[in-house]
N, C-alpha and C positions, 0 to 999 in steps of 0.2 A: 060580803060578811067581813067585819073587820078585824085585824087579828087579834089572840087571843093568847097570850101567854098563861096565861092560869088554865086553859083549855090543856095546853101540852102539858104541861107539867104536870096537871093533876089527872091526864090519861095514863101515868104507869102506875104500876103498883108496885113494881119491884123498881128499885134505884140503889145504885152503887154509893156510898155513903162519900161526902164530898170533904179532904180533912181538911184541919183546921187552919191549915195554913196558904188551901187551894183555892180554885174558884169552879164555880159553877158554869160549862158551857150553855147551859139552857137560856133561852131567850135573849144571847149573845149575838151582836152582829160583829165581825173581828177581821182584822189587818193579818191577811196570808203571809205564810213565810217568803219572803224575797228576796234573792242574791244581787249586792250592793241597793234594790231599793227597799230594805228594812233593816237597814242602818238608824242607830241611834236617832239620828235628824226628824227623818222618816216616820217612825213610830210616835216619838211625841207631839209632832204635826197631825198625825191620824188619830191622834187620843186627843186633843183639842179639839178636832173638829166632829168627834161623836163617837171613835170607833170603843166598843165597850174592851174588849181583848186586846194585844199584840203580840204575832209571831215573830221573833227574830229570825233573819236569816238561818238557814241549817248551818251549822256549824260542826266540822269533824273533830269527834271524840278523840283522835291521835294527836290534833292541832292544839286543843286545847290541854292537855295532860302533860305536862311540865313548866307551865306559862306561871311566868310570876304576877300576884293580884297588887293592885294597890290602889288606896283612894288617892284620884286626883284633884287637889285642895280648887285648883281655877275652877274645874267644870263640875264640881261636888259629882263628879262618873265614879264609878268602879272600873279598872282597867283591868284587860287581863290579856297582858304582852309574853313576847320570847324574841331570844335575840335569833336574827338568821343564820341556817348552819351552813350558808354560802359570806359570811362577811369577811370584811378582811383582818386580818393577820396582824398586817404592821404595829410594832410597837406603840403603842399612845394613840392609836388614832384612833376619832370617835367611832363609837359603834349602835345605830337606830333600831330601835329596838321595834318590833312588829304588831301593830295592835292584833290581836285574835278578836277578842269581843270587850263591848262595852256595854255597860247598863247605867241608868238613871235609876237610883235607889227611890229617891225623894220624886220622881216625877212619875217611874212606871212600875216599879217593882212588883208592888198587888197585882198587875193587870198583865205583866211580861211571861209571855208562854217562851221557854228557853228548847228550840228544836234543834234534835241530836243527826247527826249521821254518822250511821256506827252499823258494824258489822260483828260485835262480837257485845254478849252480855258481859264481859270483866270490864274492857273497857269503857263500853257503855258506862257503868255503875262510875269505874271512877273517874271520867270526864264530868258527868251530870253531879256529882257530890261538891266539886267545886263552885259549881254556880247556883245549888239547891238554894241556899238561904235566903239566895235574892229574888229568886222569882215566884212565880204564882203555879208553876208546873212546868215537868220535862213531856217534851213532845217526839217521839220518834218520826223520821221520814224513812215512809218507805214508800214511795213515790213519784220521789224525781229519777226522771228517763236518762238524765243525760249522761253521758260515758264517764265523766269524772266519778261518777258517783258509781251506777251499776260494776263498771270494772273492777270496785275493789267489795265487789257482795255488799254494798248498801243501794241504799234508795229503793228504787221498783225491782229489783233482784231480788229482795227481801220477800216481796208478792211470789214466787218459784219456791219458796221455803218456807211455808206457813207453821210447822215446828220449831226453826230455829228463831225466826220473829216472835213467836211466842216466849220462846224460853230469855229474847232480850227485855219482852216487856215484863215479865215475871221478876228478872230478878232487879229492872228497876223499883220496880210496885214495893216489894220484897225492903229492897237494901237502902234505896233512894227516897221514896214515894212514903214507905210508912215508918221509916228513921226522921226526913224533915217534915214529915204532915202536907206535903203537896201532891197534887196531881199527877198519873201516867197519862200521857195520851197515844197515841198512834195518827198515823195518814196517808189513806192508801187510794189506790187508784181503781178501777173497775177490772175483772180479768176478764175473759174470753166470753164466760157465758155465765148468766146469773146464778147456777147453781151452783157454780166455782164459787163465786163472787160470796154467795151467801155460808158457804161451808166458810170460808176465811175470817168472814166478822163474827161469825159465831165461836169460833177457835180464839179471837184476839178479844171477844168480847170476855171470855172466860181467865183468863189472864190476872183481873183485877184492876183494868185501866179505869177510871172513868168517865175518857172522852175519845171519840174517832172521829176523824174527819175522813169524808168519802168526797175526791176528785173527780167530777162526774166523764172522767175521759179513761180510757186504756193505755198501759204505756206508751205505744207507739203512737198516737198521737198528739198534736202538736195544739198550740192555745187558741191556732187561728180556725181549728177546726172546732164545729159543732159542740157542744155539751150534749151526753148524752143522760137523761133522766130516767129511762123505762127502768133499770133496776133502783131507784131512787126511794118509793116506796115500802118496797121491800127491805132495801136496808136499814131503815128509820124505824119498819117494826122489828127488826130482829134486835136493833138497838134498846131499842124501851123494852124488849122482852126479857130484857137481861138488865136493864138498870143504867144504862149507858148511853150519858148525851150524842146526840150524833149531830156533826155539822155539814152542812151542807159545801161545797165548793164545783166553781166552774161556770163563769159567763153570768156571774152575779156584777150586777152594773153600779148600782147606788142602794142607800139603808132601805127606800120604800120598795124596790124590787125584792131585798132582801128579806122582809118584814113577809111580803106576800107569798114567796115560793116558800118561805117556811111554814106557813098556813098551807098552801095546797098540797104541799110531799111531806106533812108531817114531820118537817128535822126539826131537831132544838134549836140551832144557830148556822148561820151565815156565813161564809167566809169568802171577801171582798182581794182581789188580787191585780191586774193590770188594769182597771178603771180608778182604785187609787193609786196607783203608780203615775197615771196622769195625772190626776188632781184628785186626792185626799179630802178633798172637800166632800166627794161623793158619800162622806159621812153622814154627811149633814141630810135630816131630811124635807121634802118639801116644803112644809111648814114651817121651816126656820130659815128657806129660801133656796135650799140647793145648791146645786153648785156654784162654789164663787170663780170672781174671774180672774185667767191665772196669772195676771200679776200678783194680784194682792195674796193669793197663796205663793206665789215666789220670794216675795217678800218676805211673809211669815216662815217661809222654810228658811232663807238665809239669814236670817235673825236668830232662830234657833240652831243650824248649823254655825256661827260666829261664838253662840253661849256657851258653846259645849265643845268649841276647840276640836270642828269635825274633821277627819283626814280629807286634804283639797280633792283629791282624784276622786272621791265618792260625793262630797257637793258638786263637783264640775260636770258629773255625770249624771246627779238627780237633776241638776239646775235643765240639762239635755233634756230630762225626758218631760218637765212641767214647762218648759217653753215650745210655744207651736213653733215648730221649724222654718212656717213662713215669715215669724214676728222680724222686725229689724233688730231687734236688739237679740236674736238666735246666734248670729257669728260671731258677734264679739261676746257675748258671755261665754261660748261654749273655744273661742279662739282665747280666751282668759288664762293669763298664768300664777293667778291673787288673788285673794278676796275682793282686794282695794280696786282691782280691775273693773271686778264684777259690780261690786257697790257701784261705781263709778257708770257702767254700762245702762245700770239700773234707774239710778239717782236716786241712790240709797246715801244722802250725803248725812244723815243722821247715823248712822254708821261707820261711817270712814274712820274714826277714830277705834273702833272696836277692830276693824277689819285690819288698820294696822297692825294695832297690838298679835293678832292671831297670825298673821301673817308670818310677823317676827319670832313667834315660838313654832312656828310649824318649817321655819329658814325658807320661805317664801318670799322676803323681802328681795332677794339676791336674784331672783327672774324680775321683778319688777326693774331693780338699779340697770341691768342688762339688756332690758327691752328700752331704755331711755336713751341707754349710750346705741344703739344699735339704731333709731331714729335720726340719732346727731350725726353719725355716722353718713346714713343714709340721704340726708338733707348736706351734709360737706360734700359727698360724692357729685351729686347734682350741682352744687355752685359750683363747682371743681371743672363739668366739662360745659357747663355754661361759658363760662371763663375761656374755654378753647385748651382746655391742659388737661388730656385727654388721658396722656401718661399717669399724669398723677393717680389720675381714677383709677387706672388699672393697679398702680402702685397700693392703693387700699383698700382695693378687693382684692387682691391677692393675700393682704396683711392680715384681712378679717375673717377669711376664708381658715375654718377651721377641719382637721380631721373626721370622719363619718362617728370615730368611737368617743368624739367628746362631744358631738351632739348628742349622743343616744339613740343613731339610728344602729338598728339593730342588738335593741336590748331593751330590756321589760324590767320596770322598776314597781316589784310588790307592793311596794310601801306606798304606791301613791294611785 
């Protein structure tokens, strides 16, 4: 039977009014929240190739609550930086300021779900107020397992306090939600036993949100294991019973899988997470070919990563995860310290002159200048003990030989 989105939609009778500035999850297939793979790049790659929705990465409410905004004139982004409160000192010296988040107004704005991680409803309100205008709705995580998050009472913690999650989504609905006309949502993960599980969404259902997304796994497990769907069901009616789209998520592969498990479990929508993280293309559905092949999606990502002036460390790390690791061209792209490398690795020679340009405002050109002289180098070392002047050589590895603290071994640079 084929699916039927007027079947679901027009099986509730109660629905939570959708305002005027929000969107509708129902009949949604949508791009999961990501850490570094739903970065700007990312997103408008997955909204090109089908996805209706995007979640941005979770981003915390303390991170974002004093960050300065600004339109960026090159990449037409909205920026939303702070300077680090580890920089240095010295008089006059430059100071890098730190992206926190970025959006494409003109490219995703209607369709960008802005997900919070936040442990308290004040600051909840006023992280999510700064970036309301832009997006299509605020999404709470209550969900993710991992220690950065539960340690400080967000994420899947939030699931142990089904009151206090409450009172974060209330007073976004409240102060957020019905101040810009957007969406609250939630996303949570399954608890121990379906009766738990179902007391929680009916609690969060009552709130005023009007979308949940249910992570078909329990905290403590991990993405390699199983999806579990037996309380799946269940949670989709409690959802429509109260007016509230429910999405579905966990071991959703591509749109036509998605299209179908939302017909057999009754959710409204989909939500697609490490099969586009491979390839994005998984939007696409059969009938318009499927999956493409991942050059030409690697392509298309660093075409849009160059347009929009991506930070290098989060393309050198998507570029990692849409290239098969066996490919030949896997070490030198992911051994890359450039665009111009990468173009180059690629033969993206229709780019080179873009990749330049990005290169030289992100001060990426000065690994490039460094990896040349360090070749020449390398190539005189060799004529050098060809020659029988064996000294010399040692005289210029000794010369080139740099301290551990100015290569960066043993130090972590946020910014990139």
């Amino acid at each position: 039977m084929p699916f039927s989105l007027g079947a679901i939609m027009t099986s509730s009778v109660k629905r939570v009014s959708i305002p005027k500035n929000g969107v509708d999850y129902r009949g949604k297939v949508v791009l999961a929240p990501m850490v570094r793979s739903g970065e700007l790049p990312s997103r408008l790659l997955a909204l090109r190739y089908g996805a209706d929705l995007v979640w941005g990465p979770e981003t915390i409410d303390k991170s974002m609550i004093g960050t300065t905004k600004r339109t960026n004139p090159l990449s037409s982004t909205i920026d939303y930086t702070r300077t680090p409160s580890n920089h240095s000192r010295t008089p006059g010296s430059a100071v890098k300021e730190s992206y926190i988040y970025r959006l494409h107004p003109a490219r995703e704005s209607r369709r960008l779900i802005f997900q919070i991680g936040t442990s308290s409803p004040s600051t909840a309100v006023e992280a999510a107020k700064l970036v309301a205008p832009h997006v299509a709705g605020i999404d709470v995580n209550a969900g993710c397992p991992k220690p950065f998050s539960t340690s400080g009472g967000m994420g899947a913690a939030l699931l142990q306090k089904p009151d206090h999650l409450a009172s974060i989504l209330s007073a976004l609905v409240k102060e957020v939600g019905e101040v810009f006309e957007i969406g609250i949502s939630v996303k949570i993960r399954l608890l121990e036993t379906a009766a738990k599980t179902e007391a929680l969404v009916r609690k969060l259902c009552s709130t005023g949100i009007t979308g949940l997304t249910i992570h078909c796994r329990t905290t403590p497990m991990r993405p390699r294991e199983r999806a579990i769907r037996d309380q799946l069901h269940m949670i989709t009616d409690v959802c429509r019973s109260e007016g509230v789209a429910c999405v579905m998520n966990g071991d959703v592969k591509n749109r036509d899988e998605a299209l179908q498990l939302m017909q057999e479990f009754g959710a409204d929508g989909a939500m697609i997470a490490t099969a586009a993280e491979a390839n994005p293309s998984s939007f696409r559905t059969s009938e318009e070919g499927g999956l493409l092949p991942w050059r030409e999606v690697v392509h298309e990502y660093t075409k849009i990563a160059l347009e929009v002036d991506n930070k290098w460390g989060n393309t050198k790390f998507t570029l990692g995860q849409l290239i098969p690791g066996k490919s030949e061209v896997y070490k030198k792209v992911t051994g890359s310290k450039s665009y111009i490398e990468v173009c180059e690795a690629l033969g993206l020679e229709h780019l080179y002159e873009e990749a330049r340009g990005v290169d030289e405002r992100l001060g990426l050109s000065q690994f490039r200048d460094a990896t040349a002289v360090g070749k020449a180098k390398c190539k005189n070392k060799s004529a050098q003990a060809a020659s029988g002047r064996p000294g010399a050589e040692r005289s210029i590895e000794v010369e080139t030989r740099r301290p551990l603290s100015e290569r960066g071994v043993g130090s972590f640079n946020m910014a990139v």
